[in-house]
C-alpha positions in Angstrom: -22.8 -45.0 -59.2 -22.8 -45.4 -55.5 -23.7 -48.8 -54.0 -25.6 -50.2 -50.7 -25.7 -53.1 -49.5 -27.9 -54.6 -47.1 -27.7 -57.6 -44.7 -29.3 -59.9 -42.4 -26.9 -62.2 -40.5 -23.8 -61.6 -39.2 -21.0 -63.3 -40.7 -20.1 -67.0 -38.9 -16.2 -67.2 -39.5 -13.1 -64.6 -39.5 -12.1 -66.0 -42.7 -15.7 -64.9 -44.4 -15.6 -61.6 -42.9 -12.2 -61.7 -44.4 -13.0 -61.8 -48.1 -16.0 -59.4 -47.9 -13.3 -56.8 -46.8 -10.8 -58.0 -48.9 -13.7 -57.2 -52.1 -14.9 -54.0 -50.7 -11.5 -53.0 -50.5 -10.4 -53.8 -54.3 -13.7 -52.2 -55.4 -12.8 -49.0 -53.2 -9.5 -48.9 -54.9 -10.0 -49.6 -58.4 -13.3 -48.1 -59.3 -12.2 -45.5 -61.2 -15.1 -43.0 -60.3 -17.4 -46.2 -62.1 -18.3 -46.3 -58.1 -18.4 -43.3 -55.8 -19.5 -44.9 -52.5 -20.1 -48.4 -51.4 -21.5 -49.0 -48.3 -22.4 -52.1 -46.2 -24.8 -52.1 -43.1 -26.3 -55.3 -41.1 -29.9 -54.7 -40.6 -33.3 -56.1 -38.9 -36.2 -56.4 -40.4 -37.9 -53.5 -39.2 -35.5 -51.2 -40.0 -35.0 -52.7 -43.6 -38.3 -52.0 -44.8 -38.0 -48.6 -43.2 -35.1 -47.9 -45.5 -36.3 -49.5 -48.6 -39.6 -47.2 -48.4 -37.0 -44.3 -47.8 -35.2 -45.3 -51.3 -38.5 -46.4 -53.6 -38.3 -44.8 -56.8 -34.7 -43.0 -55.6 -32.7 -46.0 -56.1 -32.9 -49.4 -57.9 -33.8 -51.8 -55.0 -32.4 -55.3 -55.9 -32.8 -58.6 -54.0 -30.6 -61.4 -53.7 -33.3 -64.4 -53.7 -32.6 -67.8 -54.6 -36.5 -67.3 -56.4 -34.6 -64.6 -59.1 -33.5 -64.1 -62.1 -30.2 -65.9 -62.1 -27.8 -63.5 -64.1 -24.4 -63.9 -65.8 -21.8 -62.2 -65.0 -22.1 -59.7 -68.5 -25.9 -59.4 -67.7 -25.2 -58.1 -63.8 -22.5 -55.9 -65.3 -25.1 -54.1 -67.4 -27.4 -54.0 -64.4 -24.8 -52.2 -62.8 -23.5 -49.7 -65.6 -26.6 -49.3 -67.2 -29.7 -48.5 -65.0 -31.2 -45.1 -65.1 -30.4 -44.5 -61.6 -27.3 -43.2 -60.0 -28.1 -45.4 -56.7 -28.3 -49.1 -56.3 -29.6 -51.2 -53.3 -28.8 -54.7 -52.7 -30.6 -56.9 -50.3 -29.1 -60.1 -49.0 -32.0 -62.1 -47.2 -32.0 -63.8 -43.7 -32.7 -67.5 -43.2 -36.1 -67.2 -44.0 -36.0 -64.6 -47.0 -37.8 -61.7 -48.2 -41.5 -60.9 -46.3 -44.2 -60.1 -49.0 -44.0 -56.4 -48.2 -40.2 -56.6 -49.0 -41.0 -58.1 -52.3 -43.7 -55.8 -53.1 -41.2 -52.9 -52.4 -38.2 -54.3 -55.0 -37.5 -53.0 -58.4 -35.9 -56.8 -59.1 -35.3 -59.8 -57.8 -31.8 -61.7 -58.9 -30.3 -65.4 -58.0 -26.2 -65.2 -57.7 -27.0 -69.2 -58.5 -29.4 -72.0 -58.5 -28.2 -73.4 -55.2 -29.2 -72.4 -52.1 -26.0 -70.0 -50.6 -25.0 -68.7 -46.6 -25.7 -64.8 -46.4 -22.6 -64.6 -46.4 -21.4 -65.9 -49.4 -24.1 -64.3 -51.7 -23.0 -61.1 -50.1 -18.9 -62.2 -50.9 -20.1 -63.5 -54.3 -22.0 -60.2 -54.8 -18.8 -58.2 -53.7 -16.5 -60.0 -56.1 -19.2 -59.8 -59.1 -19.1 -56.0 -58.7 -15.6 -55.8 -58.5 -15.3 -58.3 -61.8 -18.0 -56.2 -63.5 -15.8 -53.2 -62.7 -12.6 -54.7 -64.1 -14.5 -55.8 -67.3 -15.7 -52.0 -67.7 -11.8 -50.8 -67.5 -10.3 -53.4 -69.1 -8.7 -54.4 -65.9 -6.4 -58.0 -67.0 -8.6 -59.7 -63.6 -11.6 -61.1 -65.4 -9.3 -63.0 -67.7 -6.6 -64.1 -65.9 
């Protein structure tokens, strides 16, 4: 499984940028082959819709949208582990979300919660829920303890 993720805004405080590391890290170590590559990259606008049209129909293009499906932690572990595709793509939103063509482009749309959340927490909440729904898959003692 190999993993993008794409964001808007830049992250506000050391200690934020802190924990998304701190996740990509863990994931990079533990994976077990579950995940070959996870990548992050901040983005524009115009060069996000470039790269989701590059990716439709390659990868599964997911957006983090206060608007989605909100999904439990067992139900975004199967999203993960069991999609047809090899290739996921995350979007994290800007201040003013997804334009219509962004929408249109999506395969789904998911909520990390009903609240409202900073870019850069969905995308640290997002890190840790992969790295949880990795641990559930190997039986790693972190979900439970």
């Amino acid at each position: 499984m190999d993993i993008e993720i794409l964001y808007h805004d830049k992250f506000k405080f050391e200690q934020e940028e802190y924990l998304f590391k701190m996740y990509l890290n863990r994931i990079r170590k533990i994976s077990n082959n579950l995940i070959t590559k996870i990548k992050t990259e901040k983005v524009n606008d115009k060069s996000l819709i470039k790269k989701i049209k590059l990716k439709k129909g390659t990868e599964a293009i997911i957006l983090l949208d206060e608007k989605g499906e909100v999904v439990t932690t067992d139900k975004f572990k199967h999203l993960l582990f069991e999609t047809s595709l090899s290739k996921i793509l995350f979007v994290i939103g800007g201040t003013d979300g997804f334009s219509k063509e962004i929408n249109n482009l999506c395969n789904k749309r998911i909520s990390l919660s009903k609240m409202t959340l900073t870019h850069s927490f969905a995308a640290i909440i997002l890190l840790e829920q992969i790295y949880r729904s990795v641990t559930i898959k190997i039986n790693h003692p972190y979900h439970r303890a």
